[in-house]
C-alpha positions as a printed NumPy array, in Angstrom:
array([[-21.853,  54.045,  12.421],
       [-22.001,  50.703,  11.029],
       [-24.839,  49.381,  13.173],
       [-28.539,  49.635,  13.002],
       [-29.385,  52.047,  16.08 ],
       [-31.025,  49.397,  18.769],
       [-28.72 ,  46.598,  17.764],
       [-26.653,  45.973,  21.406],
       [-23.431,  44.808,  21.978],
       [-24.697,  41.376,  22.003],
       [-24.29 ,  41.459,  18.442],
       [-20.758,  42.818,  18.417],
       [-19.647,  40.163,  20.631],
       [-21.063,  38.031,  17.849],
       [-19.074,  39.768,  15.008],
       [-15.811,  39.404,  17.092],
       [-16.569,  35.566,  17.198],
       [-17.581,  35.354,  13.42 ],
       [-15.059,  32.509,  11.318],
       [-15.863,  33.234,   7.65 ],
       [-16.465,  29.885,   5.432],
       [-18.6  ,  29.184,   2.646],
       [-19.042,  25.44 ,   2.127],
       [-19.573,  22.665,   4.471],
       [-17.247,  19.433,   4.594],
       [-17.603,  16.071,   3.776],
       [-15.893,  13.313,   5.21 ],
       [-15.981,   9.656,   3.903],
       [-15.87 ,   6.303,   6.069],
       [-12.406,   5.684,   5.949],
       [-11.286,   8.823,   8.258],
       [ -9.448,  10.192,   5.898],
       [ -8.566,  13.766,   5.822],
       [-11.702,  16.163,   5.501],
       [-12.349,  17.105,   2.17 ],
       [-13.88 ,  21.135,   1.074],
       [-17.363,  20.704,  -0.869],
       [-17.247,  23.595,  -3.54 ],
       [-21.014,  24.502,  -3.44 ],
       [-22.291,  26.681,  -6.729],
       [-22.719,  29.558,  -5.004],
       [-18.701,  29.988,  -3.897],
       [-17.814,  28.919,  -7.707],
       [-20.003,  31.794,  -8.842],
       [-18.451,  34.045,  -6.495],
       [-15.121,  33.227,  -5.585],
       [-12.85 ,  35.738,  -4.62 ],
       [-15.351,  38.95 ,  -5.302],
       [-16.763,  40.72 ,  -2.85 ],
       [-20.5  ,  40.639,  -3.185],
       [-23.401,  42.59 ,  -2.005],
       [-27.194,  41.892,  -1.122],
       [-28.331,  46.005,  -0.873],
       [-31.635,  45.065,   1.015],
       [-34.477,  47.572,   1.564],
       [-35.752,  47.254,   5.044],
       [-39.311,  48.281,   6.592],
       [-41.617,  47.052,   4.31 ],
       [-45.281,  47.046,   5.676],
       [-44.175,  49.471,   8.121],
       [-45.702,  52.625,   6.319],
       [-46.588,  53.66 ,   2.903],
       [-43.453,  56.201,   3.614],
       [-41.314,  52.959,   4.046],
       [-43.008,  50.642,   2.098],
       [-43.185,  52.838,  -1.391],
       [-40.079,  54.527,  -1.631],
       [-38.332,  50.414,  -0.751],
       [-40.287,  49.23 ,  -4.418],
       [-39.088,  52.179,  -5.833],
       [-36.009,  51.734,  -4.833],
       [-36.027,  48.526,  -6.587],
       [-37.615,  49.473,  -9.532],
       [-34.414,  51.809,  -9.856],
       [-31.884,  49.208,  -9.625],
       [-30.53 ,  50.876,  -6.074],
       [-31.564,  47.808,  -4.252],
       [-31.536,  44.441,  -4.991],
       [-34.111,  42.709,  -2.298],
       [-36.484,  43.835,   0.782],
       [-38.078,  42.821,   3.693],
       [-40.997,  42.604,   4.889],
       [-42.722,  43.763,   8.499],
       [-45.228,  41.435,   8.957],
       [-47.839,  42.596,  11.334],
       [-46.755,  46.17 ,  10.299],
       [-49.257,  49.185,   9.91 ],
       [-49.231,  48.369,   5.766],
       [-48.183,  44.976,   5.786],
       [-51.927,  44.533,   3.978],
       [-51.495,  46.732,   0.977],
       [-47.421,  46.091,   0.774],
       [-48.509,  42.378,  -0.173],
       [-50.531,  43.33 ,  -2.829],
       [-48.27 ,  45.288,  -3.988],
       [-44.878,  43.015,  -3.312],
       [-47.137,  40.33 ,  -5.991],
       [-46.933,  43.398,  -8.32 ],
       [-43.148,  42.783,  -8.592],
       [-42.641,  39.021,  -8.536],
       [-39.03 ,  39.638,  -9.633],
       [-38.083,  41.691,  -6.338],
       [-36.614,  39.125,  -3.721],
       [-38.377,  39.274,  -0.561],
       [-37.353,  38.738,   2.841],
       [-39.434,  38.33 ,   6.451],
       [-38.155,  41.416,   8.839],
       [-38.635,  39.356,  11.545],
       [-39.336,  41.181,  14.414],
       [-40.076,  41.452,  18.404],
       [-40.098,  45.481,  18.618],
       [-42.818,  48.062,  16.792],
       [-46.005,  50.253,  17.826],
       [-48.139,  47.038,  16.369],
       [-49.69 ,  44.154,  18.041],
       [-47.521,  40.776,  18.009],
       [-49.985,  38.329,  15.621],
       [-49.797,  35.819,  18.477],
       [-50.813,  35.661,  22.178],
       [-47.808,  35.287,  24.215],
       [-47.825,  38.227,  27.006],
       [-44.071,  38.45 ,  27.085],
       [-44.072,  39.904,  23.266],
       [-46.263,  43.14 ,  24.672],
       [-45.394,  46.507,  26.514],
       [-48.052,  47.567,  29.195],
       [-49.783,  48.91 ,  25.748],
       [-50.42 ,  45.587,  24.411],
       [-47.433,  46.284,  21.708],
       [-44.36 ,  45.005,  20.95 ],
       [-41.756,  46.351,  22.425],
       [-39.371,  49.475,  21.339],
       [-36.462,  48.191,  21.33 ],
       [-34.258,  45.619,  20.898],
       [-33.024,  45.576,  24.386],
       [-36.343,  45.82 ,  25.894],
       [-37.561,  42.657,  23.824],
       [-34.436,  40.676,  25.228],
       [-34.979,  41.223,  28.609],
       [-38.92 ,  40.433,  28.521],
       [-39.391,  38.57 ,  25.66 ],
       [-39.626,  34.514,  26.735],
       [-37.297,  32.477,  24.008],
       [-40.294,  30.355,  23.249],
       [-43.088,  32.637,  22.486],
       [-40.012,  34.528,  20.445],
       [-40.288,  31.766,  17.811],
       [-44.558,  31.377,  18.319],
       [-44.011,  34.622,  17.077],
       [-41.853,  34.683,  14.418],
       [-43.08 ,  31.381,  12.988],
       [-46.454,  33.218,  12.727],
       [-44.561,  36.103,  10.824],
       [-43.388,  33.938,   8.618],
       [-46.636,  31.641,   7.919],
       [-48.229,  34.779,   7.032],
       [-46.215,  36.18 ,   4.555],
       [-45.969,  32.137,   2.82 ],
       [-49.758,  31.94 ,   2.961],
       [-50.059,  35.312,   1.004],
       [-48.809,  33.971,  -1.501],
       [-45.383,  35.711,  -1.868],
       [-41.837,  33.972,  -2.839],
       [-39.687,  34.564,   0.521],
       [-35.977,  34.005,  -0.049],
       [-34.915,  35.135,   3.4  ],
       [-34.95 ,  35.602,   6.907],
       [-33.319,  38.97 ,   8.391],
       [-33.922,  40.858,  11.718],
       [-35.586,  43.834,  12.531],
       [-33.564,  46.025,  14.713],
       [-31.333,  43.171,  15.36 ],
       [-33.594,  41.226,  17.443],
       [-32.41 ,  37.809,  17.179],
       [-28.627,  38.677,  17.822],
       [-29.531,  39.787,  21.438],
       [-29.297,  36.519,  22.504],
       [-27.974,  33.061,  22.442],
       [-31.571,  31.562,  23.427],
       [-33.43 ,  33.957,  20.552],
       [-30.907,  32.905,  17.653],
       [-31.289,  29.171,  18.082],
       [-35.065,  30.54 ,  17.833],
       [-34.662,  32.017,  14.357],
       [-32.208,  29.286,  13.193],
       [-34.709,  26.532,  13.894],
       [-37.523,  28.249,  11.864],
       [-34.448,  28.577,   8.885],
       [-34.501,  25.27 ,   8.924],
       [-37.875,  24.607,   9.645],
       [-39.083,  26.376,   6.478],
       [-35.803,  26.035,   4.469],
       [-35.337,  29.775,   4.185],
       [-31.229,  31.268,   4.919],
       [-31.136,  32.813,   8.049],
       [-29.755,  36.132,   7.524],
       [-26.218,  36.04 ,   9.35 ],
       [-22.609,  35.326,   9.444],
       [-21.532,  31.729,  11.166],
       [-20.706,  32.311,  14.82 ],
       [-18.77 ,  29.521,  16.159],
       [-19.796,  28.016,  19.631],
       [-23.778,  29.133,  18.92 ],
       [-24.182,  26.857,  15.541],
       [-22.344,  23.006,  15.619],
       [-19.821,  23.279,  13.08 ],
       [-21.092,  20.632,  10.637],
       [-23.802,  23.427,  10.032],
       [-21.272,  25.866,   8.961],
       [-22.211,  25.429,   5.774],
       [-25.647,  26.74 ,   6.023],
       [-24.208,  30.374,   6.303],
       [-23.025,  31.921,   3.395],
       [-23.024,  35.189,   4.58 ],
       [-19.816,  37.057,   5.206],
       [-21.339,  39.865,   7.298],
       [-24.455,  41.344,   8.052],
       [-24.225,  45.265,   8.294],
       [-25.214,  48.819,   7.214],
       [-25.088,  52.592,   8.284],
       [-28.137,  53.842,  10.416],
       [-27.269,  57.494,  12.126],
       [-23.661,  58.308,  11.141],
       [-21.884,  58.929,  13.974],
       [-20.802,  62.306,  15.38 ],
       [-21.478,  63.34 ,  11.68 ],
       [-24.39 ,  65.949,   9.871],
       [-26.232,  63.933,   7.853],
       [-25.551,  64.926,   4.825],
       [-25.308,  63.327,   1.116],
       [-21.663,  63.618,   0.76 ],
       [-21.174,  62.463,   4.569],
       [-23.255,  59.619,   4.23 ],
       [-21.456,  58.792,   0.85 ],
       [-17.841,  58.649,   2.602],
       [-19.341,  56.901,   5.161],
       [-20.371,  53.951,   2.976],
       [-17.52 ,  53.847,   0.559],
       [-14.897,  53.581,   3.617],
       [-16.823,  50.434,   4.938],
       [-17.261,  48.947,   1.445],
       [-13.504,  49.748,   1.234],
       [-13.098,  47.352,   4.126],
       [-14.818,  44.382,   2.638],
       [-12.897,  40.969,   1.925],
       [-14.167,  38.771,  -0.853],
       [-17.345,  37.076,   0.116],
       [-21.254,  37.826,   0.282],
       [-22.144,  40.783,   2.302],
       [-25.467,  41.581,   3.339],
       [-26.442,  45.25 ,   3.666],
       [-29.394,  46.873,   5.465],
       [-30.57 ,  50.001,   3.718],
       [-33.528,  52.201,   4.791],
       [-35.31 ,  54.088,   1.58 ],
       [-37.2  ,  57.244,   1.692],
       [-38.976,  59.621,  -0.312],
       [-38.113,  63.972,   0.2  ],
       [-41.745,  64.594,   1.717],
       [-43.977,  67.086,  -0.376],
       [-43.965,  69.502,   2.65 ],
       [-40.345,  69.321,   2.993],
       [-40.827,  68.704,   7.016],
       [-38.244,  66.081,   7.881],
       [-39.864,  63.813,  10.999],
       [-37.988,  60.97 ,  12.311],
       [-35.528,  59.275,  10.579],
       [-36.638,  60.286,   7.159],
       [-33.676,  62.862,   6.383],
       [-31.407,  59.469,   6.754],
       [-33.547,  57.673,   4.619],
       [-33.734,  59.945,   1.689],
       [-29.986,  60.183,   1.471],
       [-29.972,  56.414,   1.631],
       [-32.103,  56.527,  -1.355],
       [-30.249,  58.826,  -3.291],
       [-27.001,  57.109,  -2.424],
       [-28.04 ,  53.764,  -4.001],
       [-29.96 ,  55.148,  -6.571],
       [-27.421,  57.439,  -7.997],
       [-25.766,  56.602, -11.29 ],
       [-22.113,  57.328, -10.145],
       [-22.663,  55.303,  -6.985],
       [-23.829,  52.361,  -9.564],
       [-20.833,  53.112, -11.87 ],
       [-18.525,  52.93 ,  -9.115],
       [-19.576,  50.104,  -7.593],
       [-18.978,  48.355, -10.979],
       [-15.371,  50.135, -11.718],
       [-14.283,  48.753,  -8.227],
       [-15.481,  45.325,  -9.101],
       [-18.433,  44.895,  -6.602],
       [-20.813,  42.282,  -7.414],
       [-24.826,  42.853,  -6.588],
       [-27.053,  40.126,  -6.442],
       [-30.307,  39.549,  -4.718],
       [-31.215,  36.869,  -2.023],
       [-31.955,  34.079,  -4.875],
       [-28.663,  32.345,  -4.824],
       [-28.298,  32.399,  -1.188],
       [-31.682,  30.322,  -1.004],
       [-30.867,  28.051,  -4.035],
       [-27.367,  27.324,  -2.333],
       [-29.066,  27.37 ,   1.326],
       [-31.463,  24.414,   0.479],
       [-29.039,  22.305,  -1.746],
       [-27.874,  21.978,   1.252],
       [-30.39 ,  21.38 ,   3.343],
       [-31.612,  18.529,   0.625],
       [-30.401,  15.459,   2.8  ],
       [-32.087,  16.943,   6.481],
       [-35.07 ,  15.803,   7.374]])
């Protein structure tokens, strides 16, 4: 339930490995005892359980990419990401610099009916398109034409012009493997944008710990052996935000518009109860009554390169 559809059990095995921490440590020349560096982000938040409600799919479609800025407009999200060699990745872009105040995000990706923006023959099916899912991108996709690729996606989106305060994955590509994390990582660092993901110990050294602020990285795709419905998908979401412990928890959400014709295709029945889930005023009410924070992806990326100040 709580997993976007193609991600594998790769990623679980990564969950059940995840140590929670918010700050790095600092230890002087004496060897003295390690001491915890409070950064501004963990004063700010401290013992509150806060969300990032992203809005995936941008550039995908106009059917993903409108109803997402809506979405926002609305207050039911509070960041997106964006699909950058998508079908509307073109006009999203124009109109992402619309809304300079919505925080965007680079769905980085290795899966989609759309050409890969670089050359490597690994990233394409016997179409000449990236691949359809997850899986299928793990077992062909080589590690190094993985980050060509995604380092292209990401150049792209910077040399529009757009502010790009994270780094998450599209259909959980770069938790599939060991090999295609360090990929992502390295362009985190590479362009000083968070890498959308909890700490897993034994994949990042420990003295980098502190470059992952977030607590957990997970949403509701298809509800399992459940109608979709409103009022299933509701109880759905309120027992996992139930289960939250204080810290910053990122969310995948997918938005949609009812369609004028009302013929449901796809996954848009999902995504218009998504939408009227998080824009709902007694979802937002609640949400404040239980004591939920919302913020956007800012923080994460101010907090993400004060620490990254002293790497080269």
């Amino acid at each position: 339930m709580y997993k976007k559809r193609t991600v594998s059990a790769v990623f679980i095995v990564f969950a059940a490995m995840l140590i929670y921490t918010f700050s790095g440590c600092t230890a002087n020349s004496n060897n003295s005892p390690i001491m915890k560096v409070e950064s501004a982000l963990e004063k700010n938040y401290n013992g509150k359980v806060v969300l990032i409600v992203n809005g995936d799919d941008v550039g995908i479609a106009e059917v993903f990419t409108d109803p997402t800025i809506d979405a926002y407009l609305k207050g039911a999200i509070s960041s997106a990401s964006i699909v950058a060699p998508g079908h509307d990745a073109e006009r999203s872009i124009k109109l992402l610099k619309q809304h300079p105040n919505l925080p965007i995000g680079i769905h980085l990706t290795l899966t989609g009916d759309w050409k890969p923006l670089t050359s490597g023959a690994s990233l394409r099916n016997s179409l000449g398109l990236m691949w359809n899912t997850a899986e299928e991108a793990a077992q062909h996709v080589v590690p190094a034409e993985a980050e060509a690729e995604w380092d292209a996606q990401i150049k792209k989106i910077l040399d529009a012009g757009l502010e790009v305060t994270h780094l998450d994955s599209h259909m959980g590509c770069y938790f599939q493997s060991k090999e295609l994390y360090a990929a992502a990582y390295r362009l985190s660092k590479k362009f000083r944008i968070p890498l959308i993901s909890p700490f897993f110990d034994g994949y990042i050294p420990q003295d980098e710990r502190k470059f992952f602020s977030i607590a957990s990285y997970s949403g509701i795709y298809r509800l399992n052996n459940e109608a979709e419905t409103l009022e299933n998908r509701a109880a759905a979401y309120w027992k996992m935000l139930g289960e939250l412990k204080p810290g910053i928890h990122y969310l995948y959400t997918h938005q949609g518009f009812e369609p004028v014709n009302k013929v449901i295709t796809g996954d848009i029945d999902l995504r218009i109860d998504e939408t009227k889930f998080w824009s709902s005023e007694e979802t937002k009410k609640k949400l404040a009554e239980k004591g939920y924070v919302v913020i956007g992806c800012a923080p994460v990326k101010a907090d993400f390169q004060a620490k990254m100040k002293d790497v080269k």
